[in-house]
C-alpha positions in Angstrom: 1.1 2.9 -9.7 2.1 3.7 -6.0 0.0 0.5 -5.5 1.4 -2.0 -7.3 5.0 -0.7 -5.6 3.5 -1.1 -2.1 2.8 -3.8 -3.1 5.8 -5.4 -4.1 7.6 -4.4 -1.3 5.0 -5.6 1.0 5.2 -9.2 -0.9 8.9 -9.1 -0.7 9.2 -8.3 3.0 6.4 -10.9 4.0 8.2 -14.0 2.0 11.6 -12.8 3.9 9.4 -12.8 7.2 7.9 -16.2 6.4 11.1 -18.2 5.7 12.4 -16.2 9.3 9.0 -17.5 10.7 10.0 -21.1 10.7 13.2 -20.7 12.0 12.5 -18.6 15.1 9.5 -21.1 15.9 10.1 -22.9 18.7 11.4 -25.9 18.5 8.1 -28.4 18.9 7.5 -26.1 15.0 4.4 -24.5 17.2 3.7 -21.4 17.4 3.6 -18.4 15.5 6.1 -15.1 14.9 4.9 -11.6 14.7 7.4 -9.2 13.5 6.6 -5.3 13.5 8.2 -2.5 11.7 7.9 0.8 12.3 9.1 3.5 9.9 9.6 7.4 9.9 10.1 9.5 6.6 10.4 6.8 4.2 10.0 7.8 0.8 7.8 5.6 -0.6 6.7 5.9 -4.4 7.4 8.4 -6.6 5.1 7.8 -10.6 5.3 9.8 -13.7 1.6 10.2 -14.3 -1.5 12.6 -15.3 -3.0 14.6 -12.7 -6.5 13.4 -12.6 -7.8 16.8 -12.8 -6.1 17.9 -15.7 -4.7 15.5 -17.2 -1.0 17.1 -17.3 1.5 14.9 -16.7 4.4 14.8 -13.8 5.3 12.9 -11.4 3.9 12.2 -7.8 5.8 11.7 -5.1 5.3 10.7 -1.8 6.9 10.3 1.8 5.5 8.4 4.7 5.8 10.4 7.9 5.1 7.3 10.0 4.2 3.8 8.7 4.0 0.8 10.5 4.1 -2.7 9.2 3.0 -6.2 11.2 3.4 -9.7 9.7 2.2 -12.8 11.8 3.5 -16.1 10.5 3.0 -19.7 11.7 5.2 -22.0 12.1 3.1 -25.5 11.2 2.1 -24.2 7.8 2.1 -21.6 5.4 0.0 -19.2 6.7 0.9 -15.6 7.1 -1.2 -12.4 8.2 -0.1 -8.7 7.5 -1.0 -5.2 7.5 0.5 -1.5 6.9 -0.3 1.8 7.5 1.4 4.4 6.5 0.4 8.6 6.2 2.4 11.5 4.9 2.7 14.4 2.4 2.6 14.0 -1.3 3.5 16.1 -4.1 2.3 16.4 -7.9 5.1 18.0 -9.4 3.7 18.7 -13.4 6.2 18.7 -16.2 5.4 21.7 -17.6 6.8 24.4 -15.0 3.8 27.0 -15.6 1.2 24.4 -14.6 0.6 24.3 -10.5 2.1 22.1 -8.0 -0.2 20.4 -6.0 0.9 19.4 -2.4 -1.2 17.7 0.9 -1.3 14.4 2.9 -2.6 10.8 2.3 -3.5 7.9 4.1 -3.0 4.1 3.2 -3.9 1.0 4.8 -3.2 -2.3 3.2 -3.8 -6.4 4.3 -3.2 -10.1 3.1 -3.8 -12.9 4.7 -2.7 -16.0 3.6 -3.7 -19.8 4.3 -3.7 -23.1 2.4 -7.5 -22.4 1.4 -7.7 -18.8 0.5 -5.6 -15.9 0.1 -7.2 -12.2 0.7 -5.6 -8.8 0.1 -6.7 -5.4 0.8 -5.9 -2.0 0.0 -7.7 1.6 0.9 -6.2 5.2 0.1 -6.5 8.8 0.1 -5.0 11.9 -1.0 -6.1 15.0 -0.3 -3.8 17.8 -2.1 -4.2 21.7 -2.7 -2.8 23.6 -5.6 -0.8 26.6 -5.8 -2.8 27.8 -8.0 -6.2 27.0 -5.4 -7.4 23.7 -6.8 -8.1 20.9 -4.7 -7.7 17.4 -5.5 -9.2 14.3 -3.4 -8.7 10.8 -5.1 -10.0 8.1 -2.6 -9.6 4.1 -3.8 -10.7 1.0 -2.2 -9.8 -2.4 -3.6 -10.2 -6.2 -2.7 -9.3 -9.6 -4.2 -9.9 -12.9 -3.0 -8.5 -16.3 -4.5 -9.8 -19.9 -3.6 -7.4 -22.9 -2.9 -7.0 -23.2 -6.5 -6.4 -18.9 -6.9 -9.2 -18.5 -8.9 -10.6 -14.9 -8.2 -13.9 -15.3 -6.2 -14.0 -11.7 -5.7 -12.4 -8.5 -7.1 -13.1 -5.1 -7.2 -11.3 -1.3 -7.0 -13.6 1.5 -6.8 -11.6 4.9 -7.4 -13.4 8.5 -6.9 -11.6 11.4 -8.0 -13.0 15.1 -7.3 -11.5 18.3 -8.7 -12.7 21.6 -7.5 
């Protein structure tokens, strides 16, 4: 879930930096435009959802301590490059109150990039959170997807690891 809204607000912030692209090219339309954005306790997704240890549901949350995004466009053609990073501390918050919280950090790093003959987009995580009760939970993903000139998927895959101890 926290994908898919990383996601769209990494989609939505590269097509307004791609329409400011052309118009702070210089004027021969040469050249390209790299914008970077750093930001400092963000909250960044929050998803009602089961804990993948026990399956209880509640909601995580979670809050980028630092994050930093870059987005390279050109100016002769629509062609963009980006990538984020972003780390914090996350929070599973279960609906029932007698269940445990779980609390700890995680990592992302995601990446497009764009041309008139592919497009490519990658995303890695990982969450590493303790109980209060003394559980641990580590969920690690890693996902890819590549489209031809004619976005047919040529290759797609997300590999996700949980482990509950």
């Amino acid at each position: 879930m926290h994908r898919r809204v990383l996601r769209a607000v990494s989609l939505a912030a590269a097509l307004a930096l791609l329409t400011a692209g052309a118009a702070l090219a210089d004027a021969g339309g040469q050249g390209t435009v790299t914008t970077t954005q750093q930001f400092r306790n963000l909250p960044l997704f929050s998803a009602h959802m089961p804990n993948p240890c026990t399956g209880a549901m509640g909601t995580l949350t979670g809050t980028a301590k630092t994050a930093v995004f870059h987005v390279t466009s050109f100016a002769t053609g629509p062609e963009f490059w980006m990538t984020g990073t972003d780390e914090g501390v996350a929070t599973f918050t279960p609906d029932d109150p007698q269940s445990a919280i779980a609390s700890g950090h995680f990592t992302e790093w995601f990446g497009e990039s764009f041309n008139n003959q592919n497009d490519v987009q990658h995303f890695t995580s990982t969450f590493r959170l303790r109980g209060s009760d003394g559980s641990r939970i580590v969920v690690q993903e890693t996902a890819h997807v590549s489209l031809n000139a004619n976005s047919v998927v040529t290759v797609s895959f997300d590999k996700v690891s949980v482990h509950c101890g």
